[in-house]
C-alpha positions as a printed Julia matrix, in Angstrom:
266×3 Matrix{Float64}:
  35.35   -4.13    9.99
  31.7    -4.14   10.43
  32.31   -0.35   12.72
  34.04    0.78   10.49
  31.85    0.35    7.85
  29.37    1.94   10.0
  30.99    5.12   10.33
  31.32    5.8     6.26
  33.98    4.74    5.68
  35.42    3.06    2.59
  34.98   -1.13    2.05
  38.75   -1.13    0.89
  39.92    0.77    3.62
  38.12   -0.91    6.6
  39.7    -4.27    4.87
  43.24   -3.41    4.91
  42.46   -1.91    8.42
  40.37   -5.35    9.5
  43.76   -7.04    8.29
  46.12   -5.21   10.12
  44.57   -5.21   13.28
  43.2    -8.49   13.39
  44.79  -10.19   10.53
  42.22  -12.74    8.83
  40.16  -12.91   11.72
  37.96  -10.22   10.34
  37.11  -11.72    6.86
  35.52  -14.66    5.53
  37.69  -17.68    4.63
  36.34  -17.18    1.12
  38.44  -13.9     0.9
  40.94  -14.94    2.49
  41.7   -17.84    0.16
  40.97  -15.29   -3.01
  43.04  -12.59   -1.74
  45.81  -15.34   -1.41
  44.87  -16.32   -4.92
  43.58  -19.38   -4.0
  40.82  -20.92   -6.06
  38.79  -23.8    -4.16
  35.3   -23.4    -5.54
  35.05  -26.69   -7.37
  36.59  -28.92   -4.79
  34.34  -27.99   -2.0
  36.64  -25.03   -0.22
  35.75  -23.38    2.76
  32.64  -21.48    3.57
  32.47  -21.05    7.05
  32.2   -17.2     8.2
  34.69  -16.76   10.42
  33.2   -14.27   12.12
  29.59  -15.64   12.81
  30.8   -19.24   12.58
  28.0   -20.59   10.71
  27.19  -20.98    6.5
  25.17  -17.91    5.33
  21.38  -19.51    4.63
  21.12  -17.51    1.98
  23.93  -19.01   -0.52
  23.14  -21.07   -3.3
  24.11  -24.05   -5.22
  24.45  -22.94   -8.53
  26.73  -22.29  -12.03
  29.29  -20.04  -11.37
  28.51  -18.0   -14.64
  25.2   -17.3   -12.76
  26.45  -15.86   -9.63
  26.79  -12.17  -11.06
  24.64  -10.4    -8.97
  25.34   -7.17   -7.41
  27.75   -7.73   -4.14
  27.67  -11.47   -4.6
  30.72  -14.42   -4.58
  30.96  -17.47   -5.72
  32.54  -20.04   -3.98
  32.76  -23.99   -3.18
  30.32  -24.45   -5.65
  27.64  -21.87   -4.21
  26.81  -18.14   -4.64
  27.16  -16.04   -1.55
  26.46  -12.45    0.01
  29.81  -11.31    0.7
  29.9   -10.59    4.32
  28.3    -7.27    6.17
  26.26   -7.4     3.19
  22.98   -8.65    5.19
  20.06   -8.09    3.01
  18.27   -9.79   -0.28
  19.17  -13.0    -1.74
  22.62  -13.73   -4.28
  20.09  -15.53   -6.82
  17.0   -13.1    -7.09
  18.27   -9.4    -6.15
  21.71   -9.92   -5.62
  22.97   -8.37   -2.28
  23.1    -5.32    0.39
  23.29   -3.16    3.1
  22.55    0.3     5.01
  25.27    2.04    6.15
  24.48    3.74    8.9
  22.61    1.07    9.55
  18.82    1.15    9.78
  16.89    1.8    13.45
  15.27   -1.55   14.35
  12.0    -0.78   13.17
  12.83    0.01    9.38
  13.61   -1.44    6.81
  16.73   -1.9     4.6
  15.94   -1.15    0.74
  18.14   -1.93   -2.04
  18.11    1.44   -3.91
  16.3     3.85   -0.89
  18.48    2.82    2.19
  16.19    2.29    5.01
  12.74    3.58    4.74
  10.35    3.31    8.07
   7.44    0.86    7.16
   3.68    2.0     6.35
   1.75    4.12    8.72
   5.58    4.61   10.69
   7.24    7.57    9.9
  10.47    9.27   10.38
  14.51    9.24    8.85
  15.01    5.05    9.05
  18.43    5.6    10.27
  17.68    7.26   13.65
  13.85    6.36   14.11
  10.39    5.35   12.59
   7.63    6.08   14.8
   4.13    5.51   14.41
   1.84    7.78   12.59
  -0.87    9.5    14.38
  -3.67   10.1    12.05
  -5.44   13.84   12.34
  -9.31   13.55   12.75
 -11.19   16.38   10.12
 -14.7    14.73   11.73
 -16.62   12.03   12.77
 -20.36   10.73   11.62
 -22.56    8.24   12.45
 -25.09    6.12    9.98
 -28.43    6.04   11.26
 -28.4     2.72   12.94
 -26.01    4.69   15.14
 -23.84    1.52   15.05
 -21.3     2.33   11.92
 -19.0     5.08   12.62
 -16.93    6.7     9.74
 -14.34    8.98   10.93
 -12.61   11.3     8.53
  -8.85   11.92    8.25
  -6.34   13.66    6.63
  -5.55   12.06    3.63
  -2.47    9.41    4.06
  -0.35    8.29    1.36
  -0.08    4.29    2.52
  -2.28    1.6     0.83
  -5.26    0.29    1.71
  -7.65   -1.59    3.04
  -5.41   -1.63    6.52
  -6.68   -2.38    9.91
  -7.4     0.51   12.07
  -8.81    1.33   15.91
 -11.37    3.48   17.33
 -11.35    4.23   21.01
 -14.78    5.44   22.65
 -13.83    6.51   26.45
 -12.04    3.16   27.4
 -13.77    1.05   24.78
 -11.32    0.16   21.95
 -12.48   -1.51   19.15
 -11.28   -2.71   15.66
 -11.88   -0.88   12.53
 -10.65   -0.72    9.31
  -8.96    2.17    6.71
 -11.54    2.11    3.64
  -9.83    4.85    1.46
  -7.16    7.32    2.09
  -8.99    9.91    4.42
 -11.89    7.41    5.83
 -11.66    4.92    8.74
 -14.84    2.45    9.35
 -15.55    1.08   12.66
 -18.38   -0.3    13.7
 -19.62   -0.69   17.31
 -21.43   -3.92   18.91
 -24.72   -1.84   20.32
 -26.24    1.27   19.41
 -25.3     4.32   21.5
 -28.16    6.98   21.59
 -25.7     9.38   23.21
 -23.83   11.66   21.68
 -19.82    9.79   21.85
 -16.41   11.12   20.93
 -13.98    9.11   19.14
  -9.96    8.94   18.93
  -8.16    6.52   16.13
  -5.17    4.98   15.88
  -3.41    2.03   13.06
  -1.54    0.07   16.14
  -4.08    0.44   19.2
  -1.89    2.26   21.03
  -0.75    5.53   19.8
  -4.2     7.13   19.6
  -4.68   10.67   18.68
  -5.89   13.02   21.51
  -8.51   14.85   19.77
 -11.02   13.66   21.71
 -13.31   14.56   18.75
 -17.47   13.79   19.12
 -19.53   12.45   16.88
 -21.83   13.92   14.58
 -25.35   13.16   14.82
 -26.03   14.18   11.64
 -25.99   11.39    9.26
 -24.56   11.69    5.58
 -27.42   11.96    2.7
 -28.11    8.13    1.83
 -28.59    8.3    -1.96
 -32.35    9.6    -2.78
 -33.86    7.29   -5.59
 -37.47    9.41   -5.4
 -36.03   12.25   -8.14
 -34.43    9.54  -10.22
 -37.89    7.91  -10.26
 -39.84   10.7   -10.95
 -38.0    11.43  -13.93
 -38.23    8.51  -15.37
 -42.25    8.51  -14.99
 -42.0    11.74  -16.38
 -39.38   10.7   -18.99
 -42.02    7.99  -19.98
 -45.02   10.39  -19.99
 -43.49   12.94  -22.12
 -42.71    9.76  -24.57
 -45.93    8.37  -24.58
 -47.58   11.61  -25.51
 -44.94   12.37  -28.21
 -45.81    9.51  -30.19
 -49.85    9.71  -28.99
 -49.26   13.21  -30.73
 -47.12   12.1   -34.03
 -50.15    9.15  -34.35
 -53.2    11.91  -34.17
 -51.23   14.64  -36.22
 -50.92   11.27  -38.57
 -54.71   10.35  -38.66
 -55.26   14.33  -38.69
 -53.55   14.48  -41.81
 -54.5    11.03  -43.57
 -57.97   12.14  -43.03
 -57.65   15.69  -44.37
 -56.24   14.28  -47.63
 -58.81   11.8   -47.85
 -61.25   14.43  -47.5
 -59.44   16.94  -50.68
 -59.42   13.39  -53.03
 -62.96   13.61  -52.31
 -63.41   16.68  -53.23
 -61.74   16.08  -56.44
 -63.59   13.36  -57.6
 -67.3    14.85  -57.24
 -66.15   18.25  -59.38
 -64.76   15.76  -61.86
 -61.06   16.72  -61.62
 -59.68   13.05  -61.94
């Protein structure tokens, strides 16, 4: 049944075919006794897979009324994947499969079908290879220890462990933001190196690329500074100015009241 399920087509059909090549052999004993009519699941019944020959780990003591997942059963007291159906759980997700099914690497979704894994790529059905980043440059910080190498920009999360390779020197690293990988070497190298990456320490790219001597701006406090002592200058002598153009004017009126009272205005 299982092949035939494999090559597209329909559950119903590879059933009755399943039965009339191999009779029951090809289903569970739980379908058998429910295509027979036979209802067992509160008296124990029989949940041995035929096929495999062992219980499914995955079923579930529970109420029948909650057994209602998609592509689940309930029987002999316990809620089951119905069989083929190889992936999720019949009490959280409910049940399925990939059909084709999946190459060994990926892995099979419930609502995307198989999907190659992060920093793999390729169909799911027929491959998933690993991704080989593409270097845009390479830098080094001035202790010429911490090496930040620049990437295209990747769509997978991180932080996520990454690789540098320097000749046949291979150390660990790690991805810091979607186009930068970090690595940091155990001595200082005066020489000018060249660097390769890769996420698995294996499948390196072949770039071959060197490393820039020229080290990225560090961020320059001195302008920030002066403008603040300038900022706190140009206050200073605002209000220095406001308090003499104050005392300027206090004294000029004291000066006209004077006036005033020795002509005998007031």
């Amino acid at each position: 049944m299982e092949k035939c399920l494999d090559q597209g087509a329909n559950e119903v059909k590879c059933r009755q075919s399943t039965l009339e090549m191999f009779g029951n052999a090809g289903l569970t004993k739980i379908d058998v006794n429910l295509q027979s009519g036979i209802d067992k699941s509160e008296t124990g019944g029989f949940t041995t897979i035929v096929k495999k020959g062992t219980r499914d780990v995955r079923s579930v003591t529970m109420n029948r009324t909650d057994c209602t997942l998609p592509n689940t059963i309930y029987y002999g007291g316990q809620c089951h994947c119905r069989l083929f159906f190889d992936f999720g759980e019949p009490a959280k997700k409910g049940c399925w499969r990939c059909r084709p099914k999946c190459s060994k690497d990926a892995l099979c979704t419930q609502t995307e079908g198989c999907k190659c894994p992060n920093f793999t790529i390729g169909d799911g059905y027929s491959r998933c290879e690993v991704h080989v980043p593409k270097i845009k440059r390479a830098y080094v910080k001035k202790d010429k220890k911490v090496i930040f190498v620049e990437i295209k920009p990747i769509k997978w999360s991180y932080p996520h462990v990454a690789f540098c390779k320097f000749a046949n020197t291979i150390i660990e690293g790690q991805l810091i933001s979607s186009d930068t990988i970090k690595c940091v070497r155990n001595k200082r190298k005066t020489k000018n190196t060249k660097v390769d990456v890769s996420w698995d320490s294996f499948a390196f790219t072949h770039q071959n690329l060197p490393i820039s001597e020229l080290d990225t701006p560090d961020v320059d406090f001195g302008p920030i500074i002066l403008f603040i002592i300038v900022s706190f200058i140009a206050l200073g002598g605002y209000f220095m100015f406001v308090s003499f153009s104050k005392g300027q004017t206090e004294q000029h009126l004291n000066e006209y009241f004077d006036q005033v009272q020795q002509s005998g205005k007031l």
